[in-house]
RODO-495216 format. One record per atom (N, C-alpha, C, CB): x, y, z. Coordinates in steps of 0.001 Angstrom, whole numbers, padded with zeros to 6 digits, always signed. Atoms other than C-alpha are relative to their C-alpha. Glycine has a CB too. Example, Ala and Ser with C-alpha at 12.3 -4.5 7.8 and 13.67 -1.06 7.14 Angstrom:
2
+000890-001190+000000;+012300-004500+007800;+000900+001200+000000;-000992+000027+001246;-000820-001190-000060;+013670-001060+007140;-000770+001090+000730;+000414+000462-001415;
***
This chain:
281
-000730+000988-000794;-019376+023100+018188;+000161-001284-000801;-000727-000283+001338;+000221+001293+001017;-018002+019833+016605;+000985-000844+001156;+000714+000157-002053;-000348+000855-000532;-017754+016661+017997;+001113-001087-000017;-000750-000245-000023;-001109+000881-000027;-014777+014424+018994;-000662-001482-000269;+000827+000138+001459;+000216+001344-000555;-015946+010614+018190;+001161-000770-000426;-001334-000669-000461;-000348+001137-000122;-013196+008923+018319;+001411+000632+000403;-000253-001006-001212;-001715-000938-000233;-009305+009773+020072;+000819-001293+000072;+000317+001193+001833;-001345+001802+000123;-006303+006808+019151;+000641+000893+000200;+000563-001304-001552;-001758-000576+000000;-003117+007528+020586;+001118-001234-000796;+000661+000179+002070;-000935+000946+001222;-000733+006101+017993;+001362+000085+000795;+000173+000819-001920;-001136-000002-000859;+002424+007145+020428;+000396+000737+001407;+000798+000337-000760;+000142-000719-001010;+003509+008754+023255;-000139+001623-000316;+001082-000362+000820;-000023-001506+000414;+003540+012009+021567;-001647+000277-001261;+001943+000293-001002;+000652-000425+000540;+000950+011561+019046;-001502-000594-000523;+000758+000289-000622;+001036+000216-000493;-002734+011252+018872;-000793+000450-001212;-000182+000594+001306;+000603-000557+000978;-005385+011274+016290;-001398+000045+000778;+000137-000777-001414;+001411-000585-000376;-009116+012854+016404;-000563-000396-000918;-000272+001426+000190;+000793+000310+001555;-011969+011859+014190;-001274+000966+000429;-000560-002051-000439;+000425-001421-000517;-014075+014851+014619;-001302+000033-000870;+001192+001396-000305;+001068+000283+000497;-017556+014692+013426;-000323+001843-000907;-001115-000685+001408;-000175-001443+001130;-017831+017769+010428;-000404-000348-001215;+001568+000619-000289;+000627+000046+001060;-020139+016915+008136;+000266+000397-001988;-000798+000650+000610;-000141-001207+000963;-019851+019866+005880;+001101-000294-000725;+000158+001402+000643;-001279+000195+000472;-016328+019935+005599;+000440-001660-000640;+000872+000430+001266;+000370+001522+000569;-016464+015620+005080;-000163+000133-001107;-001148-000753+000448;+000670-000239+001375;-018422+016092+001887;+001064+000459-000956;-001189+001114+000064;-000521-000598+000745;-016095+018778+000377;+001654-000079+000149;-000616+001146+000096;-000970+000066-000404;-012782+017675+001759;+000997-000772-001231;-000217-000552+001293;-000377+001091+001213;-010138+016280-001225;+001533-000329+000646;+000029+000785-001941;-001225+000016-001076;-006321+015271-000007;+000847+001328-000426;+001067-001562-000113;-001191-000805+000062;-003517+017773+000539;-001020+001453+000772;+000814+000170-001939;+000672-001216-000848;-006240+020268+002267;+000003-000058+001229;-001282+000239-000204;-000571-000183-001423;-006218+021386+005688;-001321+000738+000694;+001577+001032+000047;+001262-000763-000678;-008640+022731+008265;+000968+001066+001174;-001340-001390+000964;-000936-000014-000924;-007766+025091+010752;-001233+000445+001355;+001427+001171-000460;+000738+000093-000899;-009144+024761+014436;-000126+001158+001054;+000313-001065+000446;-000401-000699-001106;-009724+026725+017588;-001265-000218+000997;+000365+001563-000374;+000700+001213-001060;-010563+024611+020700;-000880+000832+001140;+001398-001059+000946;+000872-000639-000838;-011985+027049+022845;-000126+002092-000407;+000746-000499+001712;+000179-001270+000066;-012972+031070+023252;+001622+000860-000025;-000993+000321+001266;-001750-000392+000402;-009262+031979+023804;+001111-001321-000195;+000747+001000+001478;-001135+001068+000942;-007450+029260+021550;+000203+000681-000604;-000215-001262-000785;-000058-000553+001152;-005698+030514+018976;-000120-000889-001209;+001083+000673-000009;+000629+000508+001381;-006194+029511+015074;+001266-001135-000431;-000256+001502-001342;-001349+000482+000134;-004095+026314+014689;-000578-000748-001191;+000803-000850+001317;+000009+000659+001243;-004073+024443+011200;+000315-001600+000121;+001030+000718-000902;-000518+001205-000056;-004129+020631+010907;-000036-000217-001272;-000586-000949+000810;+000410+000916+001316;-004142+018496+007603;-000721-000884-000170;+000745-000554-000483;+001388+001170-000299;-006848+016504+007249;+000437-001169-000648;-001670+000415-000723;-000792+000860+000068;-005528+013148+007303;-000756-000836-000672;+000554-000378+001089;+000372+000669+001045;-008315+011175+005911;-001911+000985+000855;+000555-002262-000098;+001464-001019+000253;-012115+012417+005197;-000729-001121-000113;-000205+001173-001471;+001038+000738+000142;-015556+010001+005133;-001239+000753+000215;+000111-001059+000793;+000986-000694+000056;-018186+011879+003555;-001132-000675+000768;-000238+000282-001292;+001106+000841-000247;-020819+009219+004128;+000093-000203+001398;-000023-001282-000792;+000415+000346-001585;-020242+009144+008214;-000004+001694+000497;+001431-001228+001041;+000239-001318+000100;-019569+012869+007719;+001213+000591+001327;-001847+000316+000239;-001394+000027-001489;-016097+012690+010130;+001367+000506-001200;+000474-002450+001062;-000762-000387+000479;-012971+014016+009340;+001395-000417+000900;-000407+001234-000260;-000637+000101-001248;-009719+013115+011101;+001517+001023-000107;+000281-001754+000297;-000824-001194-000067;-006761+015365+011996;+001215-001224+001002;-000934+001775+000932;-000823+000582-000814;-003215+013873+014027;+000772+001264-000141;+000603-001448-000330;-000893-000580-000897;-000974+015773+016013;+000860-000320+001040;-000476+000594+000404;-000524+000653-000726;+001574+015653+017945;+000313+001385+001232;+001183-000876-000796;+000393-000713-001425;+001983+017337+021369;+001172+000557+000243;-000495-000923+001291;-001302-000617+000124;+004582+020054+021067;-000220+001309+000993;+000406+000380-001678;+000358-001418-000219;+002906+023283+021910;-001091-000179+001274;-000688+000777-001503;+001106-000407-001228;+000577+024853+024473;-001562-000454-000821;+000086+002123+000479;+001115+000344+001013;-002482+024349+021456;-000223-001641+000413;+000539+000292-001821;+000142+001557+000169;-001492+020445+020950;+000186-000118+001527;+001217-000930-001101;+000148+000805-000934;-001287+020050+024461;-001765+000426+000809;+001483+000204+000959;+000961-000615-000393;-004296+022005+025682;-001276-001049-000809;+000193+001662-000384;+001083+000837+001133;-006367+019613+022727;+000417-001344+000585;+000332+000157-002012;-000142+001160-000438;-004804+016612+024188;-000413-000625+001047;+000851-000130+000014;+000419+000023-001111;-006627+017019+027348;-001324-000537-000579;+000123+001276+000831;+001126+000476+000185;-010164+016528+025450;+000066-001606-000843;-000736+001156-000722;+000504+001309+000567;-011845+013141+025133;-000662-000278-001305;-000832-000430+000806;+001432+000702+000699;-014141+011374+022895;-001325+000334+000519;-000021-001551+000144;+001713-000268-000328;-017780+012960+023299;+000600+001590+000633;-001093-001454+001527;+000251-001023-000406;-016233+016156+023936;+000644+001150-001674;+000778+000052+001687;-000049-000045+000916;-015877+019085+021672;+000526+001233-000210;-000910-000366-000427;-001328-000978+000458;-013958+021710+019732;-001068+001078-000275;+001201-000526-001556;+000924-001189-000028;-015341+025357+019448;-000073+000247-001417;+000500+001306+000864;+000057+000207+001374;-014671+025784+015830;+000816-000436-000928;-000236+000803-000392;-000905+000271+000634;-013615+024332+012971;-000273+000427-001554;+000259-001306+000299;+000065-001201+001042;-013026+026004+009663;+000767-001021-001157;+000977+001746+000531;-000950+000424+000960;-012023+024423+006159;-001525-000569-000862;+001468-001264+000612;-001385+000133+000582;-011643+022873+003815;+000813+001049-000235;-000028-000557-001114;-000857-000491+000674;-008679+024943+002917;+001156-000633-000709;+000313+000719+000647;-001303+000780+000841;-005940+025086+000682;-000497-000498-001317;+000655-001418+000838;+000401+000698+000942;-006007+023724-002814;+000416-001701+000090;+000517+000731-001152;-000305+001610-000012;-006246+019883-003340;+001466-000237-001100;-001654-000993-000733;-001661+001025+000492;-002930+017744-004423;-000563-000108-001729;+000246-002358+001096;+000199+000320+001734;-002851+017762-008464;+000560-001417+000009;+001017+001150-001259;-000508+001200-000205;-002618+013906-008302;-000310-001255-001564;-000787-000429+001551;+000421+001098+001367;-003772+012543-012199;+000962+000122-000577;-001226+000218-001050;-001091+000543+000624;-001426+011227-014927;+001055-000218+000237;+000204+000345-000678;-001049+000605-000474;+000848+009855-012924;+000453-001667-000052;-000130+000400+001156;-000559+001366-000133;+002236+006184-013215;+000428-000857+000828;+000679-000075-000432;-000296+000393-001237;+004781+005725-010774;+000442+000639+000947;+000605-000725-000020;-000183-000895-001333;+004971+007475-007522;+000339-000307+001165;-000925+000536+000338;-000771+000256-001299;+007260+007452-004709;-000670+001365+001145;+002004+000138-000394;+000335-001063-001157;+005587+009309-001268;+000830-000442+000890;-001488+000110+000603;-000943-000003-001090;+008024+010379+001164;-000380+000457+001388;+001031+000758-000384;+000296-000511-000760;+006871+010798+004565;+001022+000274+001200;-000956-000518+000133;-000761+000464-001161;+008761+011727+007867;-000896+000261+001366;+001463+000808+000048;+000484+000133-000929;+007572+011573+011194;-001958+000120+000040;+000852+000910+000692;+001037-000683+000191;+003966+013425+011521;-000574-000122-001496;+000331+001294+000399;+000419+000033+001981;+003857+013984+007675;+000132-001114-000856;+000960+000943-000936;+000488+001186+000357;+003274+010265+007383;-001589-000257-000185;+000507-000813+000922;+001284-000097+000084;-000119+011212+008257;-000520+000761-001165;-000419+000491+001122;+000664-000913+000969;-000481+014108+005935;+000243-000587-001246;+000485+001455+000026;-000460+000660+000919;+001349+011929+003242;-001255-001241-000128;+001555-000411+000362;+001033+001259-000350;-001496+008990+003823;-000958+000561-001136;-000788-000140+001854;+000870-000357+000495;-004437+010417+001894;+000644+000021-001743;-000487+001262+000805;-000712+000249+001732;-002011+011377-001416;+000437-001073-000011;+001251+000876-000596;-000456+001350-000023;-000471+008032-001350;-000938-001164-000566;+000305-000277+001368;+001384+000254+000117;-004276+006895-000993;-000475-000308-001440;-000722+001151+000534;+000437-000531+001262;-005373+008831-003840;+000664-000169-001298;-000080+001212+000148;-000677+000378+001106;-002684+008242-006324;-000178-001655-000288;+001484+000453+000220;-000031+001176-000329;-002979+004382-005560;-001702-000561-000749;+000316-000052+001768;+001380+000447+000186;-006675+004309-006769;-000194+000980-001269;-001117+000217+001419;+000113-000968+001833;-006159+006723-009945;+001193-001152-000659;+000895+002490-000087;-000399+000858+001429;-004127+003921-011294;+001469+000406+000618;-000596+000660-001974;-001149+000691-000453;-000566+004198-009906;+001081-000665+001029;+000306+000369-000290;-000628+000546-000726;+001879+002275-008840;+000609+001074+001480;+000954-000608-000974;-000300-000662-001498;+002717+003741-005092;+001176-000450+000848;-001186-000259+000924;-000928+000391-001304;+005916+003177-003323;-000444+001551+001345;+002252+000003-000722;-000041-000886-001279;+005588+004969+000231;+001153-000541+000800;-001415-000044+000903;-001231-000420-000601;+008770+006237+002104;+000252+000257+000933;+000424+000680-000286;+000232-000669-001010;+008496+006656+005680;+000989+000225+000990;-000918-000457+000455;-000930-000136-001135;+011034+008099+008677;-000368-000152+001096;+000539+000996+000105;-000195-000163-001541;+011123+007655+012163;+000985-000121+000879;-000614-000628+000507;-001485-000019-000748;+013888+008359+014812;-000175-001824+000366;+000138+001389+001804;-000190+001691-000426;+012992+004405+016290;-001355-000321-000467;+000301-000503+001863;+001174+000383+000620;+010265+002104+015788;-001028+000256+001152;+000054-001515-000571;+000901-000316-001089;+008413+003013+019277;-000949+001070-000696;+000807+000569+001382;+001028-001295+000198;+006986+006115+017482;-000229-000482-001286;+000566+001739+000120;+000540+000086+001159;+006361+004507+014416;-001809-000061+000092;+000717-001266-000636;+001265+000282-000015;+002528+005080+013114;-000655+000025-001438;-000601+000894+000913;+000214+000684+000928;-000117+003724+011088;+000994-000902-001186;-000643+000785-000394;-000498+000734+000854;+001894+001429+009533;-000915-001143-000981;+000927-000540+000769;+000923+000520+000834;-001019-000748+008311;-000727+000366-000788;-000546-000422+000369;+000352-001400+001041;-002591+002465+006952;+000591-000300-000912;+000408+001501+000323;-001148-000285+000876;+000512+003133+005059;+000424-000928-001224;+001099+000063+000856;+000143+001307+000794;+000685-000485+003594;-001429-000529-000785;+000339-001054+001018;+001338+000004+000915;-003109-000726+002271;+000180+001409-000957;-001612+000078+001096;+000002-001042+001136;-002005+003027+000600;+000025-000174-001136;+000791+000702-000015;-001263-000076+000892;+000731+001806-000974;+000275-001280-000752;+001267+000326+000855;-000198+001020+000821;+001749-000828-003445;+001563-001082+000916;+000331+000859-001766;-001518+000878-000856;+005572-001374-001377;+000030+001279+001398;+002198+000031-001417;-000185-000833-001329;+006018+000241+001818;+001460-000037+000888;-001144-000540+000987;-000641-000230-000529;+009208+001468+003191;+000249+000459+001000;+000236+000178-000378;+000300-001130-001328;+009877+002618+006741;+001449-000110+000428;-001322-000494+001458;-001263-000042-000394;+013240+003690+007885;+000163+001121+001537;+000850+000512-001427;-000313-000868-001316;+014783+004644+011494;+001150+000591+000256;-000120-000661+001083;-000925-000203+000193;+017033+006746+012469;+001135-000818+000522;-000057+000966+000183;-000854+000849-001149;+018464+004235+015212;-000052-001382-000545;-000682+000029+001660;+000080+001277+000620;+017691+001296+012714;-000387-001244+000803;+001211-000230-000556;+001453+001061-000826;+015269-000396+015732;-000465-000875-000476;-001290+000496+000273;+001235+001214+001238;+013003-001709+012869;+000753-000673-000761;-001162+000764-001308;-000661+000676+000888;+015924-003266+011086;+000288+000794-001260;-000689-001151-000244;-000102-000670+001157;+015993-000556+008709;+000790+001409+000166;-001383+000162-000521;-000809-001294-000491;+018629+002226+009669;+000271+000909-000984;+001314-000297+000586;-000062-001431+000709;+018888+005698+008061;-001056+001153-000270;+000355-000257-001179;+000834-000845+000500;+017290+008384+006280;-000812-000235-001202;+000626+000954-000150;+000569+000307+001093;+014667+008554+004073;+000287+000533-001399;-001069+000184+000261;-000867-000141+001577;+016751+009918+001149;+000563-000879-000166;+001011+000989-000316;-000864+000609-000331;+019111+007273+001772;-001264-001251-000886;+000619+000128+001746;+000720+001280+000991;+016132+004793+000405;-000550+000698-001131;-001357-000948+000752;+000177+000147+001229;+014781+006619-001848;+000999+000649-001179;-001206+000401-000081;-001359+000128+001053;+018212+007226-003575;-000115-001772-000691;+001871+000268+001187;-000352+001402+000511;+018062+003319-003768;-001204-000502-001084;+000117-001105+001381;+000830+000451+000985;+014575+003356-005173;+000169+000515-001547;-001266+000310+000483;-000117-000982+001181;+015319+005921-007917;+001468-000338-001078;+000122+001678+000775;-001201+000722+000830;+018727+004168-008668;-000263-001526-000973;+001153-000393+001233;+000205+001078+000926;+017013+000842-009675;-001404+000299-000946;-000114-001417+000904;+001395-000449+000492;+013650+002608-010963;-000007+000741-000654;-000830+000385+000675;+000524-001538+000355;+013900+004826-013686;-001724+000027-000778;+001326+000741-001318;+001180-000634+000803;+010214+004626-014631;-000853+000760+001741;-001208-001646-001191;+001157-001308-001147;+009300+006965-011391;+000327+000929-000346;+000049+000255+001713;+000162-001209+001419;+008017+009863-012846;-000543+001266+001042;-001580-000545-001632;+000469-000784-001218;+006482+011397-009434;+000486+000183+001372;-001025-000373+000221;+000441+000503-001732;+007395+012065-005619;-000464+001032+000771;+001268-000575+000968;+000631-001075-000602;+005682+013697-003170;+000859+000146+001464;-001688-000308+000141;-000259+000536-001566;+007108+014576+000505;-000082+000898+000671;+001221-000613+000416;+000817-000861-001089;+005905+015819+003299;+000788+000061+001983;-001847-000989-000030;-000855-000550-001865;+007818+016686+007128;+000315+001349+000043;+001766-000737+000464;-000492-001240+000051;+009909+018517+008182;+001208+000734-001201;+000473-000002+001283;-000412-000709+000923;+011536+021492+006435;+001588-000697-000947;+000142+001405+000811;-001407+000312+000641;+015275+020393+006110;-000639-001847-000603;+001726+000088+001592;+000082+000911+000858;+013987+016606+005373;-000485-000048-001840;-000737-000647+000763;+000349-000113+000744;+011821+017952+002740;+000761+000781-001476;-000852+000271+000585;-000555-000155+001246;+014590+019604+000877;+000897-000581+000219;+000231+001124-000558;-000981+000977+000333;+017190+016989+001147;-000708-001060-000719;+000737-000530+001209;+000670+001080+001222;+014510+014757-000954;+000276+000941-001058;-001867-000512+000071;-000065-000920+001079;+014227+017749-003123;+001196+000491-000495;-000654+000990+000276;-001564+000323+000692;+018246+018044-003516;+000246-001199-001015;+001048-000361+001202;+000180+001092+000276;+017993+014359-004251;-000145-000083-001599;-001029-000430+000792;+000962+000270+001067;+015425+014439-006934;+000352+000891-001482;-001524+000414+000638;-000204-001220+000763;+016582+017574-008570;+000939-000459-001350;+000774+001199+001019;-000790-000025+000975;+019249+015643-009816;-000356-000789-000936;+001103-000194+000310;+000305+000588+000994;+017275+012967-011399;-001096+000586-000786;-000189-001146+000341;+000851-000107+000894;+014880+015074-012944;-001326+000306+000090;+000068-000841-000488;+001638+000535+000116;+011868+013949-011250;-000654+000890+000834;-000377-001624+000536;+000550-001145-000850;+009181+016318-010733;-000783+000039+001473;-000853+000546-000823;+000215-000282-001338;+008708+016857-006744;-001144+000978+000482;+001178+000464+000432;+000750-000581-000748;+006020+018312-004760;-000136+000119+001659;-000862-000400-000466;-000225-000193-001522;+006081+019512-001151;-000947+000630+000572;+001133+000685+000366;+001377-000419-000032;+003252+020319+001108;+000926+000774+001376;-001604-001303+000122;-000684-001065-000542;+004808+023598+002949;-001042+000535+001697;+000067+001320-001469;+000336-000275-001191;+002952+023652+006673;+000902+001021+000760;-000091-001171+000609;-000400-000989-000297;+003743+027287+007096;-000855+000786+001245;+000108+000576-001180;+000360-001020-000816;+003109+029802+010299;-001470+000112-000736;+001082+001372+000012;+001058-000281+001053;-000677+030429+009215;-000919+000699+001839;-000835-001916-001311;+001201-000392-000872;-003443+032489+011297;-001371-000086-000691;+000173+001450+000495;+001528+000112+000254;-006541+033540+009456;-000174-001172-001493;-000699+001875-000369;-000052+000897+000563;-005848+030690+006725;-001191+000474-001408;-000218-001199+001050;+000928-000704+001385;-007488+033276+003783;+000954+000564-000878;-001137+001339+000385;-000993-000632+000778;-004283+034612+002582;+000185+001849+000344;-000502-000358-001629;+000661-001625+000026;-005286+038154+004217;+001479+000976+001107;-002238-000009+001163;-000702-000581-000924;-002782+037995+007123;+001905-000100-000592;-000484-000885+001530;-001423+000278+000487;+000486+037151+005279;+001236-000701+000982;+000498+001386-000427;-000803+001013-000538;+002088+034646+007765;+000253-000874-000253;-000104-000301+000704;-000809+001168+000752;+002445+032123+005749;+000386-000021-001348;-000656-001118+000048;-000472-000166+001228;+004060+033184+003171;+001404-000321-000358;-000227+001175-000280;-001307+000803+000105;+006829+031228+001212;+000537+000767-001204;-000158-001754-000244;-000410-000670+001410;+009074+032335-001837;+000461-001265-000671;+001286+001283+000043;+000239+001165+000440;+008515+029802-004436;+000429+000432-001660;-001605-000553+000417;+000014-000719+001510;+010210+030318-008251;+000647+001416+000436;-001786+000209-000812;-000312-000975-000189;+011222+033724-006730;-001317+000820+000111;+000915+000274-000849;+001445-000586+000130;+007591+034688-006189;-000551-000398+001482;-001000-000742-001399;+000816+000594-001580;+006107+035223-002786;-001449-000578-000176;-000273+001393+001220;+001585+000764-000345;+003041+032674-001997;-000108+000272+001020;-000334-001501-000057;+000625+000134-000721;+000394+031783+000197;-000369-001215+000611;-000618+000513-000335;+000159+001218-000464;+000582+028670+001716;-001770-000299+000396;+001068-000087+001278;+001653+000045-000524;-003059+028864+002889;-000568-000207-001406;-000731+001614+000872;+000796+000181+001382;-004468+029617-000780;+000414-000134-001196;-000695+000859-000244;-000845+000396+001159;-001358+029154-003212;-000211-001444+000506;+001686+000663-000171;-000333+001656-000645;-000938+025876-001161;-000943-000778+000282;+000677-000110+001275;-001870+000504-000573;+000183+023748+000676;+000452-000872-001122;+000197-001189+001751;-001318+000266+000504;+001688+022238-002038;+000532+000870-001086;+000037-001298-000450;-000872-000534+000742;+004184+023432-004249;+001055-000921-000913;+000606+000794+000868;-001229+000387+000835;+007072+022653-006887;+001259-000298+001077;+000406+001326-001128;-001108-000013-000803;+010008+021366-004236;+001027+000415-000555;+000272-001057+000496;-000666-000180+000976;+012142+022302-006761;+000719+001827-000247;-001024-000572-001054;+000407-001414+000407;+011230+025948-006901;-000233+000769+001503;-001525-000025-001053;+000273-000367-001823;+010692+026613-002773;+001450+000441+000418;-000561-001638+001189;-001620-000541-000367;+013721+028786-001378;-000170-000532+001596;+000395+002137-000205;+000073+001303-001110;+013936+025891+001828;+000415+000626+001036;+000926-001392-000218;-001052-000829-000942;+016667+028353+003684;-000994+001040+000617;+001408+000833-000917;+001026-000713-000278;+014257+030965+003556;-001053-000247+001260;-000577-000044-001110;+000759+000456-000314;+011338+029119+004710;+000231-000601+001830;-000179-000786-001139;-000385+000718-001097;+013520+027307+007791;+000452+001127+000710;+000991-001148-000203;-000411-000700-000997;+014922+030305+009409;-001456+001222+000064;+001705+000599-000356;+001351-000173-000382;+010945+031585+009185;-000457-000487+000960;-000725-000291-000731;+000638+000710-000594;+009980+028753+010645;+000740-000122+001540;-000167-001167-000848;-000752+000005-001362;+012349+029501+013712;+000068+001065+000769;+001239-000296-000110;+000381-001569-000471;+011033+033407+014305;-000474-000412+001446;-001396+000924-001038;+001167-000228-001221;+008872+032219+017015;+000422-001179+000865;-001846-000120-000519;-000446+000571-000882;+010983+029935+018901;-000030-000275+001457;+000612+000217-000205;-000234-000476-001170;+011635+031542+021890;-001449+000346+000600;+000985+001153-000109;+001221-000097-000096;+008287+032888+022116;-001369-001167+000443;-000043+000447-001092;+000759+001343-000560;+006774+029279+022160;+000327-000844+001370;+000190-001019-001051;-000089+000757-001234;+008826+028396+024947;-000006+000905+001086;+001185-000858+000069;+000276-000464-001016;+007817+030979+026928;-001422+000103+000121;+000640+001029+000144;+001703-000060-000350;+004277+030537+026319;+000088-001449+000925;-001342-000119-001736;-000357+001310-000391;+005147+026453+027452;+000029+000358+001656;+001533-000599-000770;-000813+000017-001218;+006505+027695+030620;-001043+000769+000388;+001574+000499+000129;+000899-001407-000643;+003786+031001+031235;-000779-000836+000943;-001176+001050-001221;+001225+000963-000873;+002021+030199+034518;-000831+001589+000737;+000975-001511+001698;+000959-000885-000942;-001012+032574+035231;+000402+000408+001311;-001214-000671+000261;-000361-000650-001061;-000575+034329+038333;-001337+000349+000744;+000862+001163-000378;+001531+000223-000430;-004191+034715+038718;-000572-001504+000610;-000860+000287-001352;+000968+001151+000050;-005431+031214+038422;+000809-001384+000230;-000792-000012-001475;-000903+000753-000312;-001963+029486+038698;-000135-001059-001057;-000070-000386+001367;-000171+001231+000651;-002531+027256+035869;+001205+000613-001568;-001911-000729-000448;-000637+000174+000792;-000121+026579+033308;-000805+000728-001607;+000298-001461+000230;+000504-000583+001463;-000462+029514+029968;-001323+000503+000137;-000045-001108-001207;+001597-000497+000111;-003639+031789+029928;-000464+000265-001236;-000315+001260+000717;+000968-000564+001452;-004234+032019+026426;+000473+001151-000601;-001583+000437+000305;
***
C-alpha cells in the first residue's frame, strides 16, 4: 500500500499526487514512469513521474481526469492510499552534452516535460521551455516551469494569456533567431508532438519525444505499446518512452492511439446493474 501525502488541484481537470514510495524515490531519474493500480480491480495505468525526492522518499505523478482510472483516483484524498505501485520504468532521458535546449510541452506533458527541463538546466544548459494551453484557466505550474528554465514561454490557443497560438508557432520563432540550439525535447499529445518534429526536421535539430503509448504489464511482455520507430517495432515501456522524433512513424502511432475509443466511452457510461454505481471494473 502507498501513501497519498499530499493532493494539489492545479485545474479543473487536473490534479497532482505526491505519493510516499520510498524505493522507487531513491532510484527514480527523469523521463521514467511508474505504473499504478488503485485498488483490487483497477487496471494497470502508467503515469510519468513528474518530479522524485529521494531524501523525503515521495514521488509525484499529475493527471488529468479523462477516464474511468483518472476519475476513480480522483476520488482519493491525502492520507489515503493506492494498492500498488510499480516502477521505476522505462529508460531515463539521455540528457548530457547538450548546450542549448528548447523543451516543448503541451497541456499535461508540461508536467512530464518539468523534470527534463530540470535536469538539463543543472547539467549546464541553457533551457528555453515551450508550453501550450487551450486558455490560461488551465494553465499549470507555471512557477515550476520558470525555476526549470532559463526563458519560459507559454502559449494559448485562445491567446487569454496574451500569447495566442501554437507551440510550433514559437518555437519556429525561437529557432529562427537561435541557431546555437542544438537540442529539443517535446512531450503531449501525438499530432502536437509531430508538428514540432516536422518543424525541427527541417532545421536539423536533433528531437526527442517521450511516446505515452497504450501500456499494460509495462515489461515489454504484452506488446501494447508498441511503436515503429526507424522502421523497427519498439517498446515504449523498455525501448522508451523516449525516442528519435525524427524516426517515430506519428500516423501509425495516432490511429493506435484511437483503437480503444469507443470502448472507453462505454466503460465512462457502464452502470453496474448490481450495485448501480457508475463502471464495475
Amino acid at each position: 500500500m502507498y501513501k497519498i501525502v499530499k493532493k494539489r488541484v492545479l485545474n479543473q481537470q487536473m490534479t497532482l499526487l505526491r505519493i510516499d514510495a520510498p524505493h522507487i524515490a531513491k532510484k527514480a531519474l527523469p523521463g521514467q514512469f511508474i505504473i499504478i493500480r488503485i485498488d483490487e480491480l483497477g487496471e494497470r495505468v502508467p503515469f510519468t513521474i513528474a518530479a522524485y525526492d529521494g531524501e523525503q522518499g515521495t514521488i509525484d505523478i499529475i493527471y488529468q481526469t479523462v477516464g474511468y482510472s483518472t476519475k476513480l483516483l480522483d476520488t482519493l484524498n491525502q492520507g489515503d492510499y493506492i494498492l500498488d505501485v510499480v516502477g521505476p520504468l522505462g529508460k531515463a532521458s539521455e540528457l548530457e552534452g547538450y548546450k542549448n535546449a528548447v523543451v516543448v510541452g503541451g497541456g499535461t506533458g508540461c508536467a512530464i516535460a518539468l523534470p527534463q527541463a530540470k535536469a538539463l538546466k543543472e547539467l549546464g544548459a541553457n533551457v528555453t521551455m515551450v508550453a501550450g494551453f487551450r486558455n490560461k484557466d488551465i494553465i499549470i505550474l507555471e512557477d515550476e516551469m520558470k525555476d526549470a528554465s532559463n526563458q519560459l514561454v507559454i502559449m494559448t490557443d485562445d491567446g487569454s494569456n496574451g500569447n495566442k497560438g501554437f507551440v510550433t508557432g514559437a518555437l519556429k520563432d525561437i529557432l529562427d533567431n537561435d541557431k546555437t540550439v542544438d537540442f529539443v525535447i517535446a512531450i503531449g499529445p501525438l499530432p502536437m508532438m509531430k508538428a514540432v518534429c516536422d518543424l525541427t526536421k527541417e532545421y536539423g535539430i536533433k528531437t526527442i519525444v517521450s511516446m505515452n503509448s497504450i501500456m499494460i504489464d509495462g515489461t515489454g511482455m504484452c506488446g501494447g505499446c508498441r511503436v515503429t520507430v526507424g522502421g523497427e517495432i519498439k517498446f515504449a515501456c523498455v525501448d522508451g518512452p523516449d525516442f528519435d522524433g525524427h524516426l517515430v512513424d506519428f500516423d501509425e502511432a495516432i490511429k493506435r492511439g484511437r483503437m480503444y475509443v469507443d470502448q472507453e466511452r462505454a466503460a465512462n457510461e457502464h452502470t453496474c446493474r448490481l450495485t448501480g454505481d457508475k463502471h464495475n471494473g
